[in-house]
NUTOR-56383 format. One record per atom (N, C-alpha, C, CB): atom name; residue in one letter; z, x, y. Coordinates in steps of 0.001 Angstrom, whole numbers. Glycine has a CB too. Layout:
{a = CA r = a zz = Z xx = X yy = Y} .
...
//
This chain:
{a = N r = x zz = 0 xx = 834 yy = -1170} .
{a = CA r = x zz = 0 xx = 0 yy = 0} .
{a = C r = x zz = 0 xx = 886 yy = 1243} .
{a = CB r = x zz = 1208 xx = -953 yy = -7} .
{a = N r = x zz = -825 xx = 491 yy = 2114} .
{a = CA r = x zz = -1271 xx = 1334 yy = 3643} .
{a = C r = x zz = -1021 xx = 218 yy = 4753} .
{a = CB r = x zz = -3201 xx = 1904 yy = 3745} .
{a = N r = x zz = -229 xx = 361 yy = 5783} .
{a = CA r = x zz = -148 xx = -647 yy = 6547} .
{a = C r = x zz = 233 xx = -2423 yy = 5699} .
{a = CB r = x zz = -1596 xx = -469 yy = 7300} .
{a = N r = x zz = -1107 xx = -3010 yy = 6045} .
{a = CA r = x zz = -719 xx = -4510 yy = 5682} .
{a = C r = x zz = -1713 xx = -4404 yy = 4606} .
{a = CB r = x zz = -925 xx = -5872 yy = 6902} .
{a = N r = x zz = -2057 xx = -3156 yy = 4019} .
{a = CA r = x zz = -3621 xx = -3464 yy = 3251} .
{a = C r = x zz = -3027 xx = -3165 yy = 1923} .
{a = CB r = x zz = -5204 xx = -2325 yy = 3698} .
{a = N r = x zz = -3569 xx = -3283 yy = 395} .
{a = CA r = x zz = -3117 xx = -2708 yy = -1056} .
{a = C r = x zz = -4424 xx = -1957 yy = -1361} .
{a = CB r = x zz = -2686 xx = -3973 yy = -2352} .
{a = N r = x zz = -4380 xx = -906 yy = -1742} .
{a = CA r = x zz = -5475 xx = -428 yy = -2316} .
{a = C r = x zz = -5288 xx = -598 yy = -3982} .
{a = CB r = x zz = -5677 xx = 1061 yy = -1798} .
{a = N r = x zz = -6938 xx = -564 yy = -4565} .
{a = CA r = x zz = -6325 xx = -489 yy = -6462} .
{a = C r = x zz = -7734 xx = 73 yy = -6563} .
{a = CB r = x zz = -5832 xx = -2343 yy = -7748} .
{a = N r = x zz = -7730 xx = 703 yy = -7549} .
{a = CA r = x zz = -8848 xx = 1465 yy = -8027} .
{a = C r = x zz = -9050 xx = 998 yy = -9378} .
{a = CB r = x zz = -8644 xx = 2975 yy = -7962} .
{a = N r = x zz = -10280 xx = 1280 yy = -9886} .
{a = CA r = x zz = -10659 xx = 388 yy = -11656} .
{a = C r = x zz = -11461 xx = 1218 yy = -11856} .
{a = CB r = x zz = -11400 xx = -1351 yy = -11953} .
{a = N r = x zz = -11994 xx = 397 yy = -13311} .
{a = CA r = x zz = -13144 xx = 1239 yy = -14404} .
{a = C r = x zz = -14629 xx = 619 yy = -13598} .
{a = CB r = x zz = -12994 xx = 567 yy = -16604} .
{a = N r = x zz = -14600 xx = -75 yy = -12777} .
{a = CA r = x zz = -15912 xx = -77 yy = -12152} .
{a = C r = x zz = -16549 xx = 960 yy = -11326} .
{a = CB r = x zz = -15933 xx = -1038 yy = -11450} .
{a = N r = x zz = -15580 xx = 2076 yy = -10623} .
{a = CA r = x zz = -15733 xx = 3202 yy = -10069} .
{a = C r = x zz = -15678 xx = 2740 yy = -8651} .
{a = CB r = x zz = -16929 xx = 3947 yy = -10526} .
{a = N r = x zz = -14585 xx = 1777 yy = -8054} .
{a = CA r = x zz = -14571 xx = 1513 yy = -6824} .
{a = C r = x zz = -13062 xx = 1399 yy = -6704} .
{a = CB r = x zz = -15442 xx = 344 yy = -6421} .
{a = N r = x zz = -12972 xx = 2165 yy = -4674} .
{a = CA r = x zz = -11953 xx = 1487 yy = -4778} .
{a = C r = x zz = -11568 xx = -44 yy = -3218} .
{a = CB r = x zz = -10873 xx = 2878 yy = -4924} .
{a = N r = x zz = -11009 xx = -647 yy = -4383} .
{a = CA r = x zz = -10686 xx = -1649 yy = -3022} .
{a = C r = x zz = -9742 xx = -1883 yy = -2347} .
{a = CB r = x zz = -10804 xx = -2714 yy = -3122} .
{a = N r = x zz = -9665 xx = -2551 yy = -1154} .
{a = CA r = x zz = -8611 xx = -2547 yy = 174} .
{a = C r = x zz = -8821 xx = -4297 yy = 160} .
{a = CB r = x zz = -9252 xx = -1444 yy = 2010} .
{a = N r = x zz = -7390 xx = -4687 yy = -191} .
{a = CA r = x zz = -6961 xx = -5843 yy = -236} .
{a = C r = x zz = -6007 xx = -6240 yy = 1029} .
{a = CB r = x zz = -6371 xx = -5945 yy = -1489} .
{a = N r = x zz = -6929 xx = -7899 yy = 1991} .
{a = CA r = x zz = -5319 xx = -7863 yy = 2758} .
{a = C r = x zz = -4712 xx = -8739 yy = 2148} .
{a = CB r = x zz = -5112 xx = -8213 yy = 4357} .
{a = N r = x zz = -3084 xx = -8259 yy = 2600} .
{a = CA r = x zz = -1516 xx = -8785 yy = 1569} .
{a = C r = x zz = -1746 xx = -10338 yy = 2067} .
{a = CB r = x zz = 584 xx = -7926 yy = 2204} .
{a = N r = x zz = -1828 xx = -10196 yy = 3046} .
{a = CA r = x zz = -1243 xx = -12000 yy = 3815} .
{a = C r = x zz = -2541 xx = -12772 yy = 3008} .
{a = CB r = x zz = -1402 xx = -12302 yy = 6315} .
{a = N r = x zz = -3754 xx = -12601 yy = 3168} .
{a = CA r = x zz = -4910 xx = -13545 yy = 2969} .
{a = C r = x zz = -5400 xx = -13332 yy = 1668} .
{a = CB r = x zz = -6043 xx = -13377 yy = 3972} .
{a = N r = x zz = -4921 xx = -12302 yy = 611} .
{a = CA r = x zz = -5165 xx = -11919 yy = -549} .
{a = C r = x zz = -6820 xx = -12050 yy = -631} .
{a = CB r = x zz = -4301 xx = -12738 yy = -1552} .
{a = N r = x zz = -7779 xx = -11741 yy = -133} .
{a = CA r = x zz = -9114 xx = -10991 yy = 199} .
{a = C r = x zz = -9640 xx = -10104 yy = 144} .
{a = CB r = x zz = -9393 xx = -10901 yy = 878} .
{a = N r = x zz = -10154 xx = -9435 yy = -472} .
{a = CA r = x zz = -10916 xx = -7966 yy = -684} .
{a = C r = x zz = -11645 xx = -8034 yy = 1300} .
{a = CB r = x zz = -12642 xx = -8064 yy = -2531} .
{a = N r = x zz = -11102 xx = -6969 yy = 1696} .
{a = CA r = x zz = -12018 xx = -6521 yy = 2837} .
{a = C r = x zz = -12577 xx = -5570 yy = 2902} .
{a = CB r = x zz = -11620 xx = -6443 yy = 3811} .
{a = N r = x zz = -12822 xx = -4588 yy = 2144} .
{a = CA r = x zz = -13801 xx = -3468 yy = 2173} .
{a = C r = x zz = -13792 xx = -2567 yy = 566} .
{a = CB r = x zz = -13299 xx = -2403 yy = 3578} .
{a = N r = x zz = -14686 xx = -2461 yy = -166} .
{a = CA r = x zz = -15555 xx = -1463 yy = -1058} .
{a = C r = x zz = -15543 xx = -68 yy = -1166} .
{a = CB r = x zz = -16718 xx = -1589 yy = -793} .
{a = N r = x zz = -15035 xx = 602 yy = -2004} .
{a = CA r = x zz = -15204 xx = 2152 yy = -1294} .
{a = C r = x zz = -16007 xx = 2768 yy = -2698} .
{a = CB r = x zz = -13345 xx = 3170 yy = -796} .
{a = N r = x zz = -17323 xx = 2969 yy = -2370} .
{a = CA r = x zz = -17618 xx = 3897 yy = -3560} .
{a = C r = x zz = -18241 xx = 5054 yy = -3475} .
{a = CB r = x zz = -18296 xx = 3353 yy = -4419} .
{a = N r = x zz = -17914 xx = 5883 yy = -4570} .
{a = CA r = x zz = -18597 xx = 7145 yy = -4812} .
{a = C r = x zz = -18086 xx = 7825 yy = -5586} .
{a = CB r = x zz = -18789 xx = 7874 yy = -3885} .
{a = N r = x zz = -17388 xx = 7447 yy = -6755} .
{a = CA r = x zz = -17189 xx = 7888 yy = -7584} .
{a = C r = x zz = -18037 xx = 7571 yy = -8908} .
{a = CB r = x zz = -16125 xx = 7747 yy = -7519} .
{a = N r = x zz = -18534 xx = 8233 yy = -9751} .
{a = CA r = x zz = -18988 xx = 7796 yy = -11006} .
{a = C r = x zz = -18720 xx = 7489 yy = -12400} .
{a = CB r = x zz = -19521 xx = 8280 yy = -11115} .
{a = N r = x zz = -17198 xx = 7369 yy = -12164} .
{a = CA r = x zz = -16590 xx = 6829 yy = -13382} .
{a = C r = x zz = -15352 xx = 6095 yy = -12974} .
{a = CB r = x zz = -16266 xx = 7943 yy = -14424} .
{a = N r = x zz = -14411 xx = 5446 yy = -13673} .
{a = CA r = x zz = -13530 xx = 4748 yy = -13100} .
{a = C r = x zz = -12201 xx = 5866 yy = -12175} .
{a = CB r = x zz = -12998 xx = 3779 yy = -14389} .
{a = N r = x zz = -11647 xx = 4984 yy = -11568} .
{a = CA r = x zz = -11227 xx = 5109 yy = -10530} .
{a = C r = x zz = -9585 xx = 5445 yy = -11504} .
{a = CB r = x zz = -11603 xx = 3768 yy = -9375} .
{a = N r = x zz = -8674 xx = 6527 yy = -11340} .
{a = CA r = x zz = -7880 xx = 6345 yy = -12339} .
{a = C r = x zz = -6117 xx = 6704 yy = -11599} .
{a = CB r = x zz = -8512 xx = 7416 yy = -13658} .
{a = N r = x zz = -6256 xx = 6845 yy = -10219} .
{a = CA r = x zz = -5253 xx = 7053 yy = -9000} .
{a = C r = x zz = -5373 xx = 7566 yy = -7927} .
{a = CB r = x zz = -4384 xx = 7607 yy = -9204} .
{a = N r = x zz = -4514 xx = 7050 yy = -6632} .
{a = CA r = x zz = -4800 xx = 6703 yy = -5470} .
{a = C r = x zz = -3289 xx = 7560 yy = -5049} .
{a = CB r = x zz = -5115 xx = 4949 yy = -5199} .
{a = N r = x zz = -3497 xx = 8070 yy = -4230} .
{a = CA r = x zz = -2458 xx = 8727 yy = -3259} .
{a = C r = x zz = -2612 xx = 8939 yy = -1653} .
{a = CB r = x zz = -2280 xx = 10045 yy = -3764} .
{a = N r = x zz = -2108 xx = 8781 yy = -1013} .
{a = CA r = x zz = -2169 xx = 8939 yy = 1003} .
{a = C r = x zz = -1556 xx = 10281 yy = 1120} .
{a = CB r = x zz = -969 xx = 7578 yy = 2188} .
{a = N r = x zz = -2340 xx = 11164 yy = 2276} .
{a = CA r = x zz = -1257 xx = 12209 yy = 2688} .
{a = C r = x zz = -2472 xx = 12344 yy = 4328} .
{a = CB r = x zz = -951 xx = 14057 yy = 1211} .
{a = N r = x zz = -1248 xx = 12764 yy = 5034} .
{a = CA r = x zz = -2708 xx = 13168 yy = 6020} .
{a = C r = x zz = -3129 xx = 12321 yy = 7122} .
{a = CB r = x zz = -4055 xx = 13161 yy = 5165} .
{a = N r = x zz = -3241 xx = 11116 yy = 6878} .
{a = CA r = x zz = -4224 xx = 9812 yy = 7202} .
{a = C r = x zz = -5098 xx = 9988 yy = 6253} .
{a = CB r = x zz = -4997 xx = 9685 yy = 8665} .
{a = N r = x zz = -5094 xx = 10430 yy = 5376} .
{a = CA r = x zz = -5999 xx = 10145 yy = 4088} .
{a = C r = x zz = -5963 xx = 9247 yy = 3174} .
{a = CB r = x zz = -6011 xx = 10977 yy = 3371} .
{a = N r = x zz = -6868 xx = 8884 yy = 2684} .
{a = CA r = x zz = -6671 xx = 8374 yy = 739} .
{a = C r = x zz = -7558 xx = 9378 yy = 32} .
{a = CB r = x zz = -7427 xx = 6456 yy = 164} .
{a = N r = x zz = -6331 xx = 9507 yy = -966} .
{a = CA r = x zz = -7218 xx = 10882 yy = -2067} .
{a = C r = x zz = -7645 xx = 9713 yy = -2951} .
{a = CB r = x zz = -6032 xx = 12479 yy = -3161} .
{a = N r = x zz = -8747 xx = 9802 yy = -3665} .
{a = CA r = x zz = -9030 xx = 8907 yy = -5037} .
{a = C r = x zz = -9437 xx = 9856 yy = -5940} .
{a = CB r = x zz = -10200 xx = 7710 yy = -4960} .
{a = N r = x zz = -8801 xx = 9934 yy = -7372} .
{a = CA r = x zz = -9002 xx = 10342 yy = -8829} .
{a = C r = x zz = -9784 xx = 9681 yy = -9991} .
{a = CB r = x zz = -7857 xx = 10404 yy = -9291} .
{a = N r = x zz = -10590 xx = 10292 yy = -10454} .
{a = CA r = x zz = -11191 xx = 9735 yy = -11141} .
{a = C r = x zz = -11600 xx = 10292 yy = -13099} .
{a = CB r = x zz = -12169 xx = 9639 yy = -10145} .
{a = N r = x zz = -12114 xx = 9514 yy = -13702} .
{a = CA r = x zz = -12379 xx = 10123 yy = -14835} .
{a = C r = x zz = -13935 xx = 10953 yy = -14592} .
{a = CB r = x zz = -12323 xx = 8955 yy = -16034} .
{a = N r = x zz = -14250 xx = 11462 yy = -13471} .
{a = CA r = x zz = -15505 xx = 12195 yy = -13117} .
{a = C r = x zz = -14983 xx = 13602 yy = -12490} .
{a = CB r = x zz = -16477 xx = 11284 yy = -12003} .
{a = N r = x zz = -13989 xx = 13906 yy = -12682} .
{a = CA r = x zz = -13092 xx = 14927 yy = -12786} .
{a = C r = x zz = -13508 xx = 15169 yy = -11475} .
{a = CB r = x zz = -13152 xx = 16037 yy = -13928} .
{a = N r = x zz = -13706 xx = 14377 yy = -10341} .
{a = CA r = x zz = -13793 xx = 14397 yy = -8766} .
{a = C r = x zz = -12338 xx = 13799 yy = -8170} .
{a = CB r = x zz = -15185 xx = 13365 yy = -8206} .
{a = N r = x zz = -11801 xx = 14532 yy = -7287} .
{a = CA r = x zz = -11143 xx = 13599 yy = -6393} .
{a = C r = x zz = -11999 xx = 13673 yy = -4798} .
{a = CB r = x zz = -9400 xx = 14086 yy = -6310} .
{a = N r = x zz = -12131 xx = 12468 yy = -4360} .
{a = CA r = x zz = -12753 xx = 12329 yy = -3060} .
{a = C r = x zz = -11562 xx = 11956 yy = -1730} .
{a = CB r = x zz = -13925 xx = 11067 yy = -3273} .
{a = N r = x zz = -11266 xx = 12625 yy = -763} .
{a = CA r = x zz = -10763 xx = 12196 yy = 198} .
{a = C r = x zz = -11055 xx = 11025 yy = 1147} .
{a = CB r = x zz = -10739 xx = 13027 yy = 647} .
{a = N r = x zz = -11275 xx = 10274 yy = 1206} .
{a = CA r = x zz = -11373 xx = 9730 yy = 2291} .
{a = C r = x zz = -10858 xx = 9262 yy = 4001} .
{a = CB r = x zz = -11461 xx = 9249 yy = 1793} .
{a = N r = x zz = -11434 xx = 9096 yy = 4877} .
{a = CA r = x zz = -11079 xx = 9256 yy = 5891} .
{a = C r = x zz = -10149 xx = 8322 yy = 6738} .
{a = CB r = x zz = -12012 xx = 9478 yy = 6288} .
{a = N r = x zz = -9266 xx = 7700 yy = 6572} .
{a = CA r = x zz = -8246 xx = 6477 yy = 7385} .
{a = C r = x zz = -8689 xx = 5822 yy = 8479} .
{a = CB r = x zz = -6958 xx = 6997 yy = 7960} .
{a = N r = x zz = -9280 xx = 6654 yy = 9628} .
{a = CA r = x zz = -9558 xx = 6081 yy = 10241} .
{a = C r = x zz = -10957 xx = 5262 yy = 10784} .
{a = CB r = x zz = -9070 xx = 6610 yy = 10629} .
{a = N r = x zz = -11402 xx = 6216 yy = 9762} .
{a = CA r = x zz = -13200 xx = 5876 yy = 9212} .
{a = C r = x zz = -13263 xx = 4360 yy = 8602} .
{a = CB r = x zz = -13823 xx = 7122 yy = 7653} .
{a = N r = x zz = -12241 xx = 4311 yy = 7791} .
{a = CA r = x zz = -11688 xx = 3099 yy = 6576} .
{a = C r = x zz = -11517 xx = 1577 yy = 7706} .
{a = CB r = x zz = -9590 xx = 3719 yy = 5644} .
{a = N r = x zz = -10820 xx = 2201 yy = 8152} .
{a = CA r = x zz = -9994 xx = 1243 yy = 9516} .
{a = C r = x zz = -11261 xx = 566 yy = 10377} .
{a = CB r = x zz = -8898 xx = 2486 yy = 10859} .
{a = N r = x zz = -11943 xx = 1734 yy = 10729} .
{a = CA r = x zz = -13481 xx = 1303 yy = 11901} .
{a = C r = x zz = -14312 xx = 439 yy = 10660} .
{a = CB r = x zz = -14807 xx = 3206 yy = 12672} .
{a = N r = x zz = -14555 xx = 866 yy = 9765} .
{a = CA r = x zz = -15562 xx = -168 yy = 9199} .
{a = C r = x zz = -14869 xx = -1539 yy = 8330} .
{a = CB r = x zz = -16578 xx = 725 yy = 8124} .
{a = N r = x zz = -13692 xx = -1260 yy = 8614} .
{a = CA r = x zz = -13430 xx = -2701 yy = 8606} .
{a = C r = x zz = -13141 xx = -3726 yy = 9400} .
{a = CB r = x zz = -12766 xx = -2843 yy = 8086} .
{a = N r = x zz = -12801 xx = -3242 yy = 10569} .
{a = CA r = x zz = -13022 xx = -3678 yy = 11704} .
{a = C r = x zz = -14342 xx = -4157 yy = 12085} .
{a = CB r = x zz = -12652 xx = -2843 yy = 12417} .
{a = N r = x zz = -15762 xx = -3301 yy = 11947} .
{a = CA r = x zz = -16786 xx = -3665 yy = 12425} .
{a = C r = x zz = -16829 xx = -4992 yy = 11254} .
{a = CB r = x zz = -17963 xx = -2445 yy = 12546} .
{a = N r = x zz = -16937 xx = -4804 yy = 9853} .
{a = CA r = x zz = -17234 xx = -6370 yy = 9216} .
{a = C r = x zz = -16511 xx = -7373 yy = 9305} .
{a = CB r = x zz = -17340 xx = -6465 yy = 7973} .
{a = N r = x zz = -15276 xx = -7195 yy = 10512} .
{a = CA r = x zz = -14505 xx = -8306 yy = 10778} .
{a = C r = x zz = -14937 xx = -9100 yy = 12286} .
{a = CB r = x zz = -12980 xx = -7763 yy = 10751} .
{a = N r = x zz = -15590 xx = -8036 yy = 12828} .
{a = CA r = x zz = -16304 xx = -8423 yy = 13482} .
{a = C r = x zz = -17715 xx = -8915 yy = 13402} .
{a = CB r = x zz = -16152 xx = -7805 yy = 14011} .
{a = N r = x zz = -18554 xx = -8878 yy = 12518} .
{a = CA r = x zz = -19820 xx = -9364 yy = 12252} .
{a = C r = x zz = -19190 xx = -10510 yy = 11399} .
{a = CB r = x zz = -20944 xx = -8293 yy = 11537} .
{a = N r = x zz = -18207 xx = -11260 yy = 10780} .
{a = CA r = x zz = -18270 xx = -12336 yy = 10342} .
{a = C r = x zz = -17721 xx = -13134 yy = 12003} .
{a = CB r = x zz = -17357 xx = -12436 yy = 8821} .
//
């Protein structure tokens, strides 16, 4: 959990950002090629682990802007 958001990662190779109050998927994160197998924050980061023996960082505030922009285009 990040702020008001849950992240969970799966065997589809994505990970998603759930909001708590409206229980809604609001944003997709992919680039991993095998499932998704743990999630950790440090930084303003999210690290994601995978069975593709990748972990990818991702960026917080990058995360934040594009969900913002598709909250704004609906």
């Amino acid at each position: 959990m990040y702020e008001d958001k849950l992240f969970s990662g799966g065997d589809d190779k994505t990970v998603k950002i759930w909001d708590i109050e409206t229980t809604k998927k609001i944003e997709e994160l992919t680039g991993h090629e095998n499932g998704v197998t743990c999630l950790a924050f440090a930084n303003q980061e999210l690290l994601s682990g995978s069975f593709d023996h990748y972990i990818i960082c991702w960026d917080m505030q990058e995360i934040k802007k594009r969900i913002l922009e598709k909250e704004l285009m609906r």
